[in-house]
C-alpha positions in Angstrom: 183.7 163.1 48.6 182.3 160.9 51.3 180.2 157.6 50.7 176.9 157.8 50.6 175.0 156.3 53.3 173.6 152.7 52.3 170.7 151.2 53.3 170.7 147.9 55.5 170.2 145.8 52.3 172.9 147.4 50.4 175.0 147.0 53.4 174.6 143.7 53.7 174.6 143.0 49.4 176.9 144.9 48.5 181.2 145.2 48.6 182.5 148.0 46.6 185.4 145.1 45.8 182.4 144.4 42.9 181.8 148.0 41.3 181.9 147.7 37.3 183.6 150.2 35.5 182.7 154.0 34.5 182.3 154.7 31.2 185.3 155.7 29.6 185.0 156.9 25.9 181.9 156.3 23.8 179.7 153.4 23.4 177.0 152.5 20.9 174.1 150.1 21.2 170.6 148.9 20.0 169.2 150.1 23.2 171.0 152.2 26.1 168.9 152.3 29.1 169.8 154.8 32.0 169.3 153.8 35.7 170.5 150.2 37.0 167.7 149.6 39.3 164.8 147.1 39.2 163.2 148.6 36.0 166.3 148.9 34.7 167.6 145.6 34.5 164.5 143.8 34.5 163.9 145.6 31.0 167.3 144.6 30.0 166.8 141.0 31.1 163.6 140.8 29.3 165.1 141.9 26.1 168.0 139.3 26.1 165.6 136.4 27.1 163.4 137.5 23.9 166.1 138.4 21.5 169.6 137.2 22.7 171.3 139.0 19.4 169.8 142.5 20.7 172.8 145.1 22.1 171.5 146.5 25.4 174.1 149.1 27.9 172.8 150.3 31.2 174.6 153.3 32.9 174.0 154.1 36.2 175.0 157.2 38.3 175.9 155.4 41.6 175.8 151.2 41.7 173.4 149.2 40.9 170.0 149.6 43.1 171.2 152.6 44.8 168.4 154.3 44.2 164.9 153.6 45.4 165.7 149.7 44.6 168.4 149.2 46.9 166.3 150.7 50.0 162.7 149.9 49.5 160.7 147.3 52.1 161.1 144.3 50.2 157.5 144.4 50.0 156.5 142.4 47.0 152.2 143.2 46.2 150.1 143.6 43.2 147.7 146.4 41.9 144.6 144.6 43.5 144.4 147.5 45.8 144.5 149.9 43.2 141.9 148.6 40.7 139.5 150.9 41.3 142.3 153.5 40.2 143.3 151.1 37.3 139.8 151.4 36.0 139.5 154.9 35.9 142.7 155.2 33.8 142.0 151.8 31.5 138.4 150.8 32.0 136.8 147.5 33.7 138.2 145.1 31.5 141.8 146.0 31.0 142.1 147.5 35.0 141.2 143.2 35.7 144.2 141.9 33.3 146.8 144.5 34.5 145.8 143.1 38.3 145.8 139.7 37.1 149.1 140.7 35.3 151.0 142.1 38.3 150.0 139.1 40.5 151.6 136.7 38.0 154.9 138.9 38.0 154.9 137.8 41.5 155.4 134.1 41.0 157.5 135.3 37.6 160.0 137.1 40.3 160.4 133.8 42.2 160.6 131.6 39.2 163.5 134.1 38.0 165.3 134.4 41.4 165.3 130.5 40.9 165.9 130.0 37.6 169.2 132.4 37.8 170.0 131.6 41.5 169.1 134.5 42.6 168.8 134.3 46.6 166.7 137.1 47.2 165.3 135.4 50.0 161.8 135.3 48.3 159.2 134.1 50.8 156.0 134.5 49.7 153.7 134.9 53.0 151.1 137.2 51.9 150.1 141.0 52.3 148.4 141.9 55.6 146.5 145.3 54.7 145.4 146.2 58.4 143.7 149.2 60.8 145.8 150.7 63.6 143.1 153.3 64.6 139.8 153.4 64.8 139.3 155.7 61.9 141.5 153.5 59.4 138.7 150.3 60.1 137.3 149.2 56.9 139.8 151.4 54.5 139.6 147.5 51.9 136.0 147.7 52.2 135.4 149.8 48.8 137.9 147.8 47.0 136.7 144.0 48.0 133.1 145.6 46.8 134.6 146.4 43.8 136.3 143.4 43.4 132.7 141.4 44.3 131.3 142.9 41.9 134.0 142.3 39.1 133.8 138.9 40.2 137.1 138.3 41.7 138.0 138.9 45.5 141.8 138.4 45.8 141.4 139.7 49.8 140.1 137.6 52.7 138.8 139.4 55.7 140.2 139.0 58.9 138.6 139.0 62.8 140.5 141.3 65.1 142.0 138.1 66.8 143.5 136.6 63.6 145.2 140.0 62.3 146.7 140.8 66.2 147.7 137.0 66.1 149.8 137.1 62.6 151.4 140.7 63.0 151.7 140.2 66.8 150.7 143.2 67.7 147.0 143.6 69.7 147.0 147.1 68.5 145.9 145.9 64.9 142.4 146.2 64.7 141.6 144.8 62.0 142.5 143.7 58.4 142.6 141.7 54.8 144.8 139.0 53.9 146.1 139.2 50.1 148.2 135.6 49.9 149.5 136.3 47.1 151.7 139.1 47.5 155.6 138.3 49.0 158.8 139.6 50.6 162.4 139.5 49.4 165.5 140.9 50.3 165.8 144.1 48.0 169.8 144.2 48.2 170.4 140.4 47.2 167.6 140.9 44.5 169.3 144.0 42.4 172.7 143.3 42.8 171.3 139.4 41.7 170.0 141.1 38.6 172.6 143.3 37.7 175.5 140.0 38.1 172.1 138.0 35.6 172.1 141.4 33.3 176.0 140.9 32.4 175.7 137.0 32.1 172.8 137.2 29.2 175.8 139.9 28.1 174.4 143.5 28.9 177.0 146.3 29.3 176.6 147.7 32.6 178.5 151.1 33.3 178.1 152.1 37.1 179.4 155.6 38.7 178.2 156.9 35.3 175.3 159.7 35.6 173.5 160.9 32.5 174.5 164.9 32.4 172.7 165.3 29.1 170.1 163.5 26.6 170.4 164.7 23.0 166.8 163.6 22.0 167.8 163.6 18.6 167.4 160.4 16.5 170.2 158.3 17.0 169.6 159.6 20.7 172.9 160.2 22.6 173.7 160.4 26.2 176.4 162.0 27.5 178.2 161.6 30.1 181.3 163.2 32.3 183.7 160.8 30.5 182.2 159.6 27.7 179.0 158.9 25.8 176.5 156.2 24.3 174.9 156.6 21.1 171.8 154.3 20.7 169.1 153.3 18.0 166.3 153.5 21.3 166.6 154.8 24.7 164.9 153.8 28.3 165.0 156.0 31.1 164.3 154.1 34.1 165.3 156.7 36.8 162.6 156.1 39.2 162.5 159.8 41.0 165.1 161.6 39.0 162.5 161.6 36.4 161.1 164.3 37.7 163.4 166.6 36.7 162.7 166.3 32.8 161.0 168.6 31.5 158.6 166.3 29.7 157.9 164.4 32.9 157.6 167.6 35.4 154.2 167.7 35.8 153.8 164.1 36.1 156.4 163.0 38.4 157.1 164.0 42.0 159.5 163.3 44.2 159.6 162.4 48.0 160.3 160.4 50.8 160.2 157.0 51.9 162.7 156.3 55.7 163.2 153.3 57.0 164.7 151.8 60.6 165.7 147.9 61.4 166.2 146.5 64.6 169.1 143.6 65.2 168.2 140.5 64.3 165.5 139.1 67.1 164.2 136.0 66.0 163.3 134.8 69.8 161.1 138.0 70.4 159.3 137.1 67.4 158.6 134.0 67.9 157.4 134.8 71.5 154.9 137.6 70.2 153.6 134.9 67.0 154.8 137.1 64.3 156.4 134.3 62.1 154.4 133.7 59.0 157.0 136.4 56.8 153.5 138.6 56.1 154.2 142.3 54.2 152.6 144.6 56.4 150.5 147.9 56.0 148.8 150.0 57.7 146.1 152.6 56.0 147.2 155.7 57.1 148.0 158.7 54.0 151.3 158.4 55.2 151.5 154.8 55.0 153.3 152.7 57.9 154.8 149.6 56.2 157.1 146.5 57.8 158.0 142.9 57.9 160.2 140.7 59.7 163.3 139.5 57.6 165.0 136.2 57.1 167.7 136.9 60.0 164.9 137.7 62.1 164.9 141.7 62.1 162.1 143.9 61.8 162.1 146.5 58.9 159.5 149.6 59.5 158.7 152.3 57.3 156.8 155.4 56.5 156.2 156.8 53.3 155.6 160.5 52.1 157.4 163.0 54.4 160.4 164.5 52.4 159.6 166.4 49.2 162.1 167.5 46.4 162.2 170.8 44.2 161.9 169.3 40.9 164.5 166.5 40.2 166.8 167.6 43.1 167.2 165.5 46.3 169.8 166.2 48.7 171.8 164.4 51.7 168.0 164.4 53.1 166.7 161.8 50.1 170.0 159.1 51.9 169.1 159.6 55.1 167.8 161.8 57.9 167.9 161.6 61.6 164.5 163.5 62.2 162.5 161.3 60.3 164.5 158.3 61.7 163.1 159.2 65.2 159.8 159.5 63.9 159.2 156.2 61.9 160.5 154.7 65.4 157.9 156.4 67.0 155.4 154.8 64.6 157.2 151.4 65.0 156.9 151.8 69.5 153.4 152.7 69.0 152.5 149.5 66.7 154.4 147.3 68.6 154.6 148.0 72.2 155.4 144.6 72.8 159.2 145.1 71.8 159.5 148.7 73.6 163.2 147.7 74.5 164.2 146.5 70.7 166.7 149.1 69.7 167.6 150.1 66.5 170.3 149.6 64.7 170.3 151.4 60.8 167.8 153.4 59.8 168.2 155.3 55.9 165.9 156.8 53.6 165.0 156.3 49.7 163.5 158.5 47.0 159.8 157.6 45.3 158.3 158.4 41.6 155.1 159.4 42.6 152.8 160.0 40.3 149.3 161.8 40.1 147.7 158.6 40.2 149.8 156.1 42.1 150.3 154.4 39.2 153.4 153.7 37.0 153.7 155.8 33.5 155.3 154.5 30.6 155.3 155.8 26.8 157.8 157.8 24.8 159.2 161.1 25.8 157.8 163.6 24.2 156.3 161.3 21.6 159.6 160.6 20.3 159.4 157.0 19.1 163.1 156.3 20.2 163.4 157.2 23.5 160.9 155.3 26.0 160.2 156.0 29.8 158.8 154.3 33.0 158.0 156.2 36.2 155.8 156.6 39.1 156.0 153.5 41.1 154.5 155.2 43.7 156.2 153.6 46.4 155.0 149.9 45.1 157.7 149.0 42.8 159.2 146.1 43.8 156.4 143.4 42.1 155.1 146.0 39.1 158.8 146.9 37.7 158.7 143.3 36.7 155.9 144.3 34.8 156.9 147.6 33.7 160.1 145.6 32.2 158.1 143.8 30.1 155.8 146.6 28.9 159.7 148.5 28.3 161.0 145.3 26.6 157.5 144.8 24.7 157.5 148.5 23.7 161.3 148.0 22.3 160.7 145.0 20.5 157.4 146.6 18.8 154.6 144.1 20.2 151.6 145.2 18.3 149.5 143.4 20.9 149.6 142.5 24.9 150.8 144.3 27.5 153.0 146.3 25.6 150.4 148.9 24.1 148.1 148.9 27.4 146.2 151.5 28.2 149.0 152.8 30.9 151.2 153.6 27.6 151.4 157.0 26.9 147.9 157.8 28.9 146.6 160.3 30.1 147.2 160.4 34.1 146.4 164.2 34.6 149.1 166.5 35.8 150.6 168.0 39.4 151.1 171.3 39.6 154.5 172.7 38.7 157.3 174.1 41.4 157.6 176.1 43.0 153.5 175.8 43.8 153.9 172.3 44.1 156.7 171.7 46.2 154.9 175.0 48.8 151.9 173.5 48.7 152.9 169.4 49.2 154.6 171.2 52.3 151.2 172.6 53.8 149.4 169.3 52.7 152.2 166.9 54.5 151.6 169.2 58.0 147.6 168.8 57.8 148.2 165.3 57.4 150.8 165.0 60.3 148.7 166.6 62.5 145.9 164.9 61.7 147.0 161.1 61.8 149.5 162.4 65.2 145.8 163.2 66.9 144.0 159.6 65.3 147.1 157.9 66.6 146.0 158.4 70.2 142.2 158.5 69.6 141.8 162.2 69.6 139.7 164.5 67.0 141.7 166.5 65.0 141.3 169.7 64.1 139.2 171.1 61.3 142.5 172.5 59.5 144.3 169.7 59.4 141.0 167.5 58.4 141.1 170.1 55.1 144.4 169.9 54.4 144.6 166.1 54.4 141.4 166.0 52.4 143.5 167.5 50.1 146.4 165.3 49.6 146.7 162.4 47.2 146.5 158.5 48.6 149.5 157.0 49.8 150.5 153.3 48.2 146.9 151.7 49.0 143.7 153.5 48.5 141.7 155.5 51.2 138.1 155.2 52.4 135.5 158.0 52.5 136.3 161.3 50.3 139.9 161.1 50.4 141.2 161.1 47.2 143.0 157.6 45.6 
């Protein structure tokens, strides 16, 4: 069986010399939680800082962030972009503390990174929210009138000179400035919390999939050499967890590619793009980048692949097509470093969810077994906060963030495969084809204007009718 392909953060993280142990035989625990990612281990991190006496395994089917932890941006934001979504789901009130909420679990990441040594290469230079065509000017404004209106205004507008001058690109038209939001380096971060997880003494299997939950109480999850028996279970499987049959119609799975360049720290300094800024830009199929402490530029693009349920394929590691067309995004934004080569490029799976916002309660309102999911391709700040809903939900909070309104809600449903996966299909062409003709300043067609009507917001919100 041939490695899998690792993204440039894994690469440069991790050394299979530090692989822990399969599970061999059985195991039992206060809580078992499947999936050694972000959520994963921030949950079990959480729990040991609250009650060190608690027993807490993690299993997880490859190493540890080798999922969509391991090759995300490194783009650390809140859920001020999302409020007016968080509102519809929780109401005015709550919708403010759960954006208040995931801006503190910003500073909470860097205070942990710190507190642990984790050198996750934390740099906290704010989240540049911008327009690259003429049709994606003022995509914020709804939001910061939201946010005037609630009384906060965590985004500062910015002139055309200002945003060209901080991403160092003229072809950003314009833009917001959220300070508070940060990037880290993904790879150092996981594997920092998985080396923190064992410390505070959490059991961490890796190589060790789940084949099959017994839901029954003491839950058991089986594995292809052994199995854990546990009082309470998390699943924490980011994408995967669309292939439960509770989750189905919740959950969806898709793409997220990214390229790098080598590390250029003299180009970027000649072009003024210094101040470590996460980077978007509004498009459905969301452009997203930032420079890196070595002095690389990471570029993305979210939404393109789409699995059939639960299964990904050799597509969901990495694919050459897509590759070639996130550098096409990257040459357009930045024609500035045309001769830049690139040198890894890999791809990562996202939880999306109806609302493009995370999910948590118990599956199938069983009390014992507990879930998070749905991300939405902004998990790297709110599974800090999802850990501590997990942990709170564990430890039974009665008040807090624990029994939020985003605990076992009511987030509406997608349709079910095959209908789904066909349809997502159509949708993603429309929207191609629309934002390939607003790239260059042309009209696009009236099919392609329906279809993309049609298709749910990317990680930020979207002006006009286009649904959030």
């Amino acid at each position: 069986m041939s490695a899998p392909h690792r993204s440039l953060w894994l690469q440069q993280a991790y050394t299979g010399s530090t692989d822990r142990p399969a599970l061999h035989g059985g195991d039992r625990a206060d809580v078992a939680i499947v999936g050694g990612g972000f959520l994963g281990l921030w949950t079990a991190i959480q729990l040991k800082e609250r009650d060190p006496g608690i027993d807490v395994v993690i299993i997880e089917k490859d190493i540890c962030g080798g999922g969509a932890s391991g090759r995300n941006g490194g783009e650390v934001l809140s859920w001020w972009a999302k409020l007016e979504t968080l509102i519809k789901l929780v109401g005015e009130r709550e919708a403010l503390d759960l954006a208040h909420a995931s801006e503190r679990a910003i500073g909470e990441i860097q205070a942990a990174c710190e507190r642990y040594s984790i050198d996750a290469q934390f740099r906290q230079g704010g989240y540049l929210w911008t327009a690259t065509t003429e049709v994606q000017r003022g995509s914020w404004l709804p939001v910061m009138e939201l946010c005037d209106r609630l009384g906060v205004q965590p985004f500062q507008a910015l002139s055309h000179e200002e945003i060209a001058r901080r991403t160092g690109s003229p072809v950003h038209l314009e833009g917001v400035l959220d300070a508070s939001a940060a990037t880290v380096h993904p790879g150092y971060l996981v594997r920092g919390l998985a080396r923190v997880a064992q410390q505070l003494g959490v059991r961490i299997y890796e190589h060790t999939p789940m084949v099959e939950l017994d839901r029954r109480a003491p839950a058991v999850i089986r594995t292809p050499q052994g199995a854990v028996t546990a009082d309470k279970v998390i699943l924490a499987i980011n994408a995967h967890a669309a292939g439960l049959r509770e989750l189905h119609r919740q959950i969806v799975a898709i793409s997220s590619d990214m390229v790098s360049t080598p590390p250029i720290p003299d180009r970027l300094e000649e072009i003024g793009w210094t101040g470590g800024e996460a980077i978007s830009d509004s498009q459905l199929q969301i452009h997203y980048y930032r420079t890196t402490a070595d002095g690389r530029v990471t570029f993305g693009k979210g939404g393109w692949g789409i699995a059939f349920g639960g299964r990904m394929g050799p597509g969901f590691d990495r694919d050459p097509k897509r590759a070639a067309d996130v550098t096409l995004g990257f040459r357009r934004l930045y024609p500035n470093l045309a001769d830049v080569g690139i040198d890894h490029d890999w791809s990562g799976p996202i939880d999306r969810s109806p609302t493009g916002i995370p999910l948590f309660g118990n599956l199938g309102g069983r009390s014992h077994i507990l879930y998070g999911a749905g991300f939405s391709g902004n998990g790297v700040g709110p599974s800090h906060l999802g850990g501590q809903i997990l942990a709170g939900m564990v430890l039974g909070d009665r008040d807090g963030i624990a029994t939020c309104g985003l605990v076992n809600g009511k987030p509406g449903t997608l349709p079910p495969d095959p209908i789904r996966y066909i349809g997502a299909h159509v949708v993603r062409t429309g929207v191609a084809a629309k934002e390939s003709k607003e790239a260059v300043g042309q009209q696009p067609g009236r099919v392609s204007e329906f279809l993309a009507g049609l298709a749910p917001g990317g990680m930020i919100p979207k002006k006009s009718k286009q649904k959030s």
